[in-house]
C-alpha positions as a Python dict, from the first residue, in 0.01 Angstrom:
ca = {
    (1, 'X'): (0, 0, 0),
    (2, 'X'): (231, 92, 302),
    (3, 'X'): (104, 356, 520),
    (4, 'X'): (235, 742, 405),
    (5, 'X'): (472, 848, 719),
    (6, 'X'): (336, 1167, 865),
    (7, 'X'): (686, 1298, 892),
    (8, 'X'): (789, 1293, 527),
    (9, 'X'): (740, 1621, 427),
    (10, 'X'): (798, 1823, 718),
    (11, 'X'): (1077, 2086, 592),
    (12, 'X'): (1420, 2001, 776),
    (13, 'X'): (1444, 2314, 1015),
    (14, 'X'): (1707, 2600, 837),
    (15, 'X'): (2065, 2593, 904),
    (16, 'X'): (2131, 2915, 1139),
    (17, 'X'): (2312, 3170, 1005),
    (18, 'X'): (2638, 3318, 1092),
    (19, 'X'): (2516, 3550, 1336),
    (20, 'X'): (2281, 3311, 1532),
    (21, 'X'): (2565, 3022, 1502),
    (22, 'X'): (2830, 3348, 1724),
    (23, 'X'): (2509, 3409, 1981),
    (24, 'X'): (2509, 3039, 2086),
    (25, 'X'): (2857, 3035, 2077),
    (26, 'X'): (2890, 3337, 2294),
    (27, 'X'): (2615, 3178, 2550),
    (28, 'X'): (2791, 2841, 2538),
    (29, 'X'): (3064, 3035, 2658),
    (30, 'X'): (2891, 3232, 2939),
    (31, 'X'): (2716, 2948, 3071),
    (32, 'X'): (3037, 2698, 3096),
    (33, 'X'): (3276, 2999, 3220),
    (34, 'X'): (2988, 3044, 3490),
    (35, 'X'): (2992, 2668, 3599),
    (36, 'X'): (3411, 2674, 3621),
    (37, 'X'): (3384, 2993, 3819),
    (38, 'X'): (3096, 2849, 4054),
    (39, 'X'): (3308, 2560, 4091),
    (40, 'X'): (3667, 2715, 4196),
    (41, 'X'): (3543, 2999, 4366),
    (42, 'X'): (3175, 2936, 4483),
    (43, 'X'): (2893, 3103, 4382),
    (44, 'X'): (2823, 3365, 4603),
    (45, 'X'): (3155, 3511, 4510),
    (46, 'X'): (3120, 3469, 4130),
    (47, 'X'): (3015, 3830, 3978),
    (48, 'X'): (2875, 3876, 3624),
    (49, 'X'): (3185, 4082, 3588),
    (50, 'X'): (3410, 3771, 3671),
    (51, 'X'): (3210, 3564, 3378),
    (52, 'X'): (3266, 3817, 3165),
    (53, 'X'): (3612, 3816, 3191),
    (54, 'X'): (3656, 3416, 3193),
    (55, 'X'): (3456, 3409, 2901),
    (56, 'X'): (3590, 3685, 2709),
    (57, 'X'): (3314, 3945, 2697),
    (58, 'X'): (3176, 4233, 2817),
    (59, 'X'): (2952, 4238, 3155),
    (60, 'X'): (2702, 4424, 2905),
    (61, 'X'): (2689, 4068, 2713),
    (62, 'X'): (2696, 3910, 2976),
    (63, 'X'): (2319, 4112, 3110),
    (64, 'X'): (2207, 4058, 2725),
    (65, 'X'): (2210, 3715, 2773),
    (66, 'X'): (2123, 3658, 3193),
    (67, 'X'): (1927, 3932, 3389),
    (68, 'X'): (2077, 3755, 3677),
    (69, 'X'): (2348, 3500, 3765),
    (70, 'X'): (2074, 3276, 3927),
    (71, 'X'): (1910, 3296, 3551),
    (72, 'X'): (2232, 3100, 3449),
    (73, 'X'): (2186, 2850, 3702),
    (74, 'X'): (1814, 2811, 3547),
    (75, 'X'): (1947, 2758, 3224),
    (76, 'X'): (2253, 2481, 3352),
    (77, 'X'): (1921, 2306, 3524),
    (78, 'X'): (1713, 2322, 3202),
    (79, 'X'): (1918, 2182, 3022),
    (80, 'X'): (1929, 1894, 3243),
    (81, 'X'): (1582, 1819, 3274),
    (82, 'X'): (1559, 1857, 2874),
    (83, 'X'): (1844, 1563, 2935),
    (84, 'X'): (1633, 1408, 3145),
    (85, 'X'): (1334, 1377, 2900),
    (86, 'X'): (1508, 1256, 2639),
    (87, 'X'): (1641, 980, 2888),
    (88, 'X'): (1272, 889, 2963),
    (89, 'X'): (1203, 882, 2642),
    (90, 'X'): (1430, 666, 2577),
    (91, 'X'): (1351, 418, 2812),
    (92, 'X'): (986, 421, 2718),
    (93, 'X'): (1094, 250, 2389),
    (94, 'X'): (1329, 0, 2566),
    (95, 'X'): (1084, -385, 2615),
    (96, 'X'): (1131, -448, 2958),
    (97, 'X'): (945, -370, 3304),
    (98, 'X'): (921, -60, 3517),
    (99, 'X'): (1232, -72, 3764),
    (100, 'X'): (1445, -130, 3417),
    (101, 'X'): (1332, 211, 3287),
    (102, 'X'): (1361, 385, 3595),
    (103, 'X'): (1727, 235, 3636),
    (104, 'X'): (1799, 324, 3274),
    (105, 'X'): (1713, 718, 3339),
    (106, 'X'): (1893, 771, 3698),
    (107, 'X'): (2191, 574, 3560),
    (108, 'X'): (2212, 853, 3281),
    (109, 'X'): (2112, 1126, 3524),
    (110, 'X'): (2397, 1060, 3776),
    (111, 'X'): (2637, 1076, 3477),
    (112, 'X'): (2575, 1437, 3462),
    (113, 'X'): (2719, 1506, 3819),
    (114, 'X'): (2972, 1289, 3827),
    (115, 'X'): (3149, 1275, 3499),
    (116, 'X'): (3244, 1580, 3650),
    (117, 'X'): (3208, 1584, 4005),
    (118, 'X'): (3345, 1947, 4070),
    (119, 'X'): (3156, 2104, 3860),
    (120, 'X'): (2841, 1892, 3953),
    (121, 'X'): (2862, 1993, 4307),
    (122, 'X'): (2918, 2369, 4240),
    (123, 'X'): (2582, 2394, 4002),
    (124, 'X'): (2409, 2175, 4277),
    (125, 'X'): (2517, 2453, 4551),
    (126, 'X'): (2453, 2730, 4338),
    (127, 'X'): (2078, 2624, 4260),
    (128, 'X'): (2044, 2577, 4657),
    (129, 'X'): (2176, 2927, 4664),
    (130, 'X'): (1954, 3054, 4411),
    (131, 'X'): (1625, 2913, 4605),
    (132, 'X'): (1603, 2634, 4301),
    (133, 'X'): (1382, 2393, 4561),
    (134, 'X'): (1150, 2686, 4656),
    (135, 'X'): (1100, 2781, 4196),
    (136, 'X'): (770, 2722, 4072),
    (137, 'X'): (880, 2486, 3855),
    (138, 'X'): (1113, 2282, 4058),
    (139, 'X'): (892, 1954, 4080),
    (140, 'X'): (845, 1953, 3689),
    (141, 'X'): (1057, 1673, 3654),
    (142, 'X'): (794, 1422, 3881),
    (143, 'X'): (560, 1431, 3541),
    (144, 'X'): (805, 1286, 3377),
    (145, 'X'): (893, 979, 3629),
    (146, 'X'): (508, 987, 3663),
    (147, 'X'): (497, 907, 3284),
    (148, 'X'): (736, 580, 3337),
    (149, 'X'): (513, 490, 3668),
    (150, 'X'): (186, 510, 3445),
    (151, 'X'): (311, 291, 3153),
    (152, 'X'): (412, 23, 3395),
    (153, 'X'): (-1, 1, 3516),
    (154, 'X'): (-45, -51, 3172),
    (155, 'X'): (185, -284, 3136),
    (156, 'X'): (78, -431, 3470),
    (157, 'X'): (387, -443, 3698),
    (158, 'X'): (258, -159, 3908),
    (159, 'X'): (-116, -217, 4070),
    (160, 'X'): (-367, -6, 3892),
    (161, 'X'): (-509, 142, 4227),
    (162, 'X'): (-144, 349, 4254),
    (163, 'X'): (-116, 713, 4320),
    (164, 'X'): (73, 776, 4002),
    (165, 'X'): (123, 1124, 4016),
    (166, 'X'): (280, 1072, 4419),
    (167, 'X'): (505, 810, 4327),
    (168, 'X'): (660, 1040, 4076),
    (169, 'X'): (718, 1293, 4311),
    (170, 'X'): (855, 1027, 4549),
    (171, 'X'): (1107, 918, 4349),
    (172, 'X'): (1199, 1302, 4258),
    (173, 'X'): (1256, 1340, 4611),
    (174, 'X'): (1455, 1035, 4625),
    (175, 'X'): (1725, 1182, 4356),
    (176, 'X'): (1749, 1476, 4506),
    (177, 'X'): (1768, 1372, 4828),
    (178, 'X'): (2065, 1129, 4677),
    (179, 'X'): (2222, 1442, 4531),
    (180, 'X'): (2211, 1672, 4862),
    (181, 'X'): (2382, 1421, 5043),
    (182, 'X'): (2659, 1312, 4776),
    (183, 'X'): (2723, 1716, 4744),
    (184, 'X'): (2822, 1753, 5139),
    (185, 'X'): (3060, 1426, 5022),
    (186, 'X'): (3398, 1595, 4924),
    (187, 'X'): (3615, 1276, 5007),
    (188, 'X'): (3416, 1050, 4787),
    (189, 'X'): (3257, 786, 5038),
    (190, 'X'): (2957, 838, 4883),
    (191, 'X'): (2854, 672, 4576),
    (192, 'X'): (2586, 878, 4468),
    (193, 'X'): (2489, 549, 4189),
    (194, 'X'): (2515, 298, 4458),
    (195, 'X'): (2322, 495, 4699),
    (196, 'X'): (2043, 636, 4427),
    (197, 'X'): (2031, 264, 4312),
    (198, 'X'): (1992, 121, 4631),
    (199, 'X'): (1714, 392, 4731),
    (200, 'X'): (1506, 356, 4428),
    (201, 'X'): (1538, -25, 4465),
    (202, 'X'): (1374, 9, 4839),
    (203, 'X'): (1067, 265, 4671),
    (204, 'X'): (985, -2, 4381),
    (205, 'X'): (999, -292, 4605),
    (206, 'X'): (648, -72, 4742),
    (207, 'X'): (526, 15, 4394),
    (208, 'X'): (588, -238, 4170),
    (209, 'X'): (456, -595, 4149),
    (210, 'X'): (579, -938, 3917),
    (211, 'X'): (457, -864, 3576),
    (212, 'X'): (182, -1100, 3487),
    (213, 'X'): (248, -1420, 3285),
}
């Protein structure tokens, strides 16, 4: 008898309603006006007033959805490290070794800035602005490299006797570190892929070992 899946009667989650369909709409549109602003004006010069008008409400909406203009710049980097779970995820289910998974996830990452490189600067400047290395939970994001770095001692391409929980962190540091330096890049010399790439290639070349046989 095949095993009963655990998921086959959990309820499918409702459909929103009308009025819960407009408030995401209406924050959609806060949120991206913000970005365009932040990107062709700078942030510091951006008012809620300003997003308001680009986005075609009133500054009182505006405060219903963000306290503050840095909380918008909270939710624009929330979103990405939501993005950047699911891309761990993902590469936890890929067969293959440790630097494959890590390449997988900071290949999809660096699609986020520069699919659209102005816009991916501007949200970079604005969390500087906004104190986004000094948050609480600015390192969050290590756990989840961590996670990748832990499956490979499992595996056994990275020695068991490995600081886990550092090497995540080091290889945090190592994209943003990438992404500081491609934001001061306005000419495009940098290739923030080639450079992230070539970086993380230098830290696994210290973590990692040849999978056994």
């Amino acid at each position: 008898m095949a095993p009963s899946d655990p998921l086959a009667d959990t309820p499918a989650p409702a459909p929103l309603g009308r009025r819960e369909r407009k408030k995401l709409q209406t924050k959609e549109r806060i949120v991206d006006c913000a970005v365009a602003l932040f990107a062709s004006r700078g942030y510091d010069l951006t008012t809620m007033e300003d997003i308001g008008e680009g986005a075609d409400v009133s500054r009182a909406t505006v405060f219903n959805y963000f306290a503050r203009k840095e909380d918008i710049v909270i939710e624009v980097f929330g979103r990405r490290r939501a993005r950047l779970a699911e891309l761990v995820a993902e590469a936890m289910e890929r067969t293959g070794d440790t630097p494959g998974r890590l390449h997988h996830v900071l290949t999809g990452l660096v699609g986020l800035y520069q699919d659209e490189p102005a816009a991916g600067r501007a949200i970079l400047r604005a969390w500087l602005r906004a104190g986004g290395p000094l948050m609480p939970n600015a390192a969050d994001s290590a756990a989840l490299f961590t996670e990748i770095v832990r499956a490979g001692q499992v595996q056994g391409d990275v020695p068991p006797d490995l600081d886990v929980t550092l090497a995540g962190l080091v290889i945090l540091d190592a994209y943003i570190g990438a992404l500081f330096r491609w934001v001061d890049d306005e000419d495009g010399r940098y290739d923030l892929e080639e450079n992230l790439m070539a970086t993380l290639d230098l830290l696994l070349a210290g973590i990692t070992r040849d999978s056994p046989t």
